[in-house]
N, C-alpha and C positions, 0 to 999 in steps of 0.2 A: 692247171690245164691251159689256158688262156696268156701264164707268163712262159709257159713250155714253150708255144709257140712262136709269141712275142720274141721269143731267144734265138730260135731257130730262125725266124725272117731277120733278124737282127746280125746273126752270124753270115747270112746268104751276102745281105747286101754288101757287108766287108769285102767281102772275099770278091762282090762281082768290080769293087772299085780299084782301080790301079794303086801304087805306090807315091808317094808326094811328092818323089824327083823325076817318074813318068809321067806325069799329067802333063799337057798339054797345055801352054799360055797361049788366051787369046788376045790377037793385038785388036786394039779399039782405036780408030784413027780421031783425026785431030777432029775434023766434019760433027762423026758419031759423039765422040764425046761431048762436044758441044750442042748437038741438036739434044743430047738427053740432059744436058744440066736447064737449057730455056725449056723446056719441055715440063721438069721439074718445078720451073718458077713459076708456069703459067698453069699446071696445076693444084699448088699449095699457095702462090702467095696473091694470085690475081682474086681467088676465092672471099683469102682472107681479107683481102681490101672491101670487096665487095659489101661485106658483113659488116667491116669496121665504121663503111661508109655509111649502112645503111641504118646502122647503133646511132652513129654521133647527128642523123636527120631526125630520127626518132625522136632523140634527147631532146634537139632544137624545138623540132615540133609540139612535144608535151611543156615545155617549157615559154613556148609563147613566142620564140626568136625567130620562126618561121612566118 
């Protein structure tokens, strides 16, 4: 019952999607693409520094270097 319809929404969607030589490209300018790659670094690797930084004060700390 439940993969009936699974099939059925599954057939719909095909059909509502164009062809792969109709599709439409979008162009990303030079600006965009660079505000999303620093965008990228300061949400995965600023983090991860943070963390990294905040481990190796720990270590110092428990350790007596601090």
């Amino acid at each position: 019952m439940i993969w009936r319809r699974l099939k059925q929404y599954a057939g719909e969607q095909e059909a509502k999607q164009p062809p792969e030589g109709e599709r439409d490209e979008v162009h990303v300018s030079f600006r965009e693409r660079l505000v999303m790659v620093l965008t990228a670094y300061a949400v995965i690797v600023l983090p991860c520094l943070l963390v990294l930084i905040g481990l190796s004060l720990l270590a110092c700390w428990l350790f007596g270097l601090l």
